[in-house]
C-alpha positions as a Markdown table, in Angstrom:
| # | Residue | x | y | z |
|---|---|---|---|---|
| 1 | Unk | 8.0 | -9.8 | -18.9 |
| 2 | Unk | 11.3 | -8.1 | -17.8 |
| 3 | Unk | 12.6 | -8.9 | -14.4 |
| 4 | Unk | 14.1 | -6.1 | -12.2 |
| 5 | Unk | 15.2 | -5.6 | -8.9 |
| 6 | Unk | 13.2 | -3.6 | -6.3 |
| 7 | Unk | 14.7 | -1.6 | -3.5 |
| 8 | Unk | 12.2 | 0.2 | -1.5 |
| 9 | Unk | 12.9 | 3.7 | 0.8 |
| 10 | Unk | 10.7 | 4.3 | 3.4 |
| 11 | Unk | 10.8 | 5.0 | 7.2 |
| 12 | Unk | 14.7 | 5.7 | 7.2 |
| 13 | Unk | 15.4 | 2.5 | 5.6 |
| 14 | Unk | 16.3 | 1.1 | 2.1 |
| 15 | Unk | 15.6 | -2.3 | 1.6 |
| 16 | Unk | 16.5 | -4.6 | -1.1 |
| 17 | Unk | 12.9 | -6.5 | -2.2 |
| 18 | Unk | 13.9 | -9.4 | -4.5 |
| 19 | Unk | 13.7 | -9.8 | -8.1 |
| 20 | Unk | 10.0 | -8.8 | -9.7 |
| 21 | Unk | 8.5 | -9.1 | -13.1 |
| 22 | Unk | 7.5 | -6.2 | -14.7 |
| 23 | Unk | 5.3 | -5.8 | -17.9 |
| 24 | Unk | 7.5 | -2.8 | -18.9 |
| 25 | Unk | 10.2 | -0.9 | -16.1 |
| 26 | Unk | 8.7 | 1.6 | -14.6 |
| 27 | Unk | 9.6 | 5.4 | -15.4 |
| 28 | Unk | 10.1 | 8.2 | -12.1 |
| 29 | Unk | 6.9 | 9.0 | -11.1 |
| 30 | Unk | 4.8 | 5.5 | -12.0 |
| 31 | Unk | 2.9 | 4.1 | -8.9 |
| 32 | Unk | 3.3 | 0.3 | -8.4 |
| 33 | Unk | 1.8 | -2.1 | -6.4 |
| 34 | Unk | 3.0 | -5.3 | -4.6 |
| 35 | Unk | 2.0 | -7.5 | -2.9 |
| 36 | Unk | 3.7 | -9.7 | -0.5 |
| 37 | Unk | 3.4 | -13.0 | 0.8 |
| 38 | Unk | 1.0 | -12.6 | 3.6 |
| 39 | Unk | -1.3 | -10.6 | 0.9 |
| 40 | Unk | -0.8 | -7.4 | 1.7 |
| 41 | Unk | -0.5 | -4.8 | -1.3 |
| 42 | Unk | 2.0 | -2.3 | -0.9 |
| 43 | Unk | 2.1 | 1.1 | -3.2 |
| 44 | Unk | 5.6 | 3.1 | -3.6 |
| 45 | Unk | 6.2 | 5.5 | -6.3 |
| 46 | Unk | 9.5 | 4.9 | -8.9 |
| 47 | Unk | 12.4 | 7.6 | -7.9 |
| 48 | Unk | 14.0 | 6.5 | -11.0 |
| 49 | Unk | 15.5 | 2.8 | -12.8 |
| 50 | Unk | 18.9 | 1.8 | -13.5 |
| 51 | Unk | 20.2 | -0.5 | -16.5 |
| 52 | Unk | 22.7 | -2.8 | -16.5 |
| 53 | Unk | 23.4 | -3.2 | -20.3 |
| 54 | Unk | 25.6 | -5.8 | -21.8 |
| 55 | Unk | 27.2 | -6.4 | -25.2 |
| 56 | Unk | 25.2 | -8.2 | -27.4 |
| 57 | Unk | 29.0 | -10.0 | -28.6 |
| 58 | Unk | 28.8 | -11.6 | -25.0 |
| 59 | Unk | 26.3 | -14.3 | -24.0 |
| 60 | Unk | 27.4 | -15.0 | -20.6 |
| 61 | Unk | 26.2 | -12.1 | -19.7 |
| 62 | Unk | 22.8 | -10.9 | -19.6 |
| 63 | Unk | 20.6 | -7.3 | -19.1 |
| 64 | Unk | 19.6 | -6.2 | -15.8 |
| 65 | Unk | 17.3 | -3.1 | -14.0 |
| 66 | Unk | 17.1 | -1.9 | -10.8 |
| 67 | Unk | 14.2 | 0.2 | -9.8 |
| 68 | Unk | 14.2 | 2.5 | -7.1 |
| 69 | Unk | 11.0 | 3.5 | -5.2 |
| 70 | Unk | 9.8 | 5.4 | -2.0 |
| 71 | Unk | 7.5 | 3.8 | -0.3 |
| 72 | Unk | 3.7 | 5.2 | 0.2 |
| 73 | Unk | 1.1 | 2.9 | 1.8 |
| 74 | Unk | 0.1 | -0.8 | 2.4 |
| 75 | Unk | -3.1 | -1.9 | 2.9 |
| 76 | Unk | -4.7 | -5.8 | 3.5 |
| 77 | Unk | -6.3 | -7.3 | 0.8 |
| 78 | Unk | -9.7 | -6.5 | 2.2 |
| 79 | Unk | -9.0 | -2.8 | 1.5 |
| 80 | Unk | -7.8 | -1.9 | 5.0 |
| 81 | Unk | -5.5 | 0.6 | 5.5 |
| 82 | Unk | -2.7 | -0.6 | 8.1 |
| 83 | Unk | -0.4 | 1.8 | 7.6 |
């Protein structure tokens, strides 16, 4: 798993999501899904990713990604769409 950072961009705001785990990051263009803590499944498609690399002479420090998304939809769990 590979954790990265989501920020989402959608209705004239950027917001910062938390830290996810990923399978593999993302490239431009990928759909993802996620869903948040009332259960609701949101879908936003990856403008692009960013890496943080590190020196592999420093272990203090370690690899990070951001990914960068627009936001498309969400819908309830039940398949609803309420947005």
């Amino acid at each position: 798993m590979i954790a990265a950072t989501l920020f989402v961009y959608g209705h004239g705001n950027h917001v910062n999501w938390g830290d996810w785990h990923f399978v593999q990051l993302p490239s431009p263009g990928d759909l993802i899904a996620v869903k948040d803590y009332k259960g609701m499944i949101h879908y936003a498609t990856v403008r692009h990713t960013e890496h943080k690399v590190t020196s592999v002479h420093r272990a203090d420090e370690a690899p990070s990604a951001i990914v960068i998304t627009d936001w498309k939809s969400a819908y309830d769990d039940d398949g609803s769409d309420v947005a």
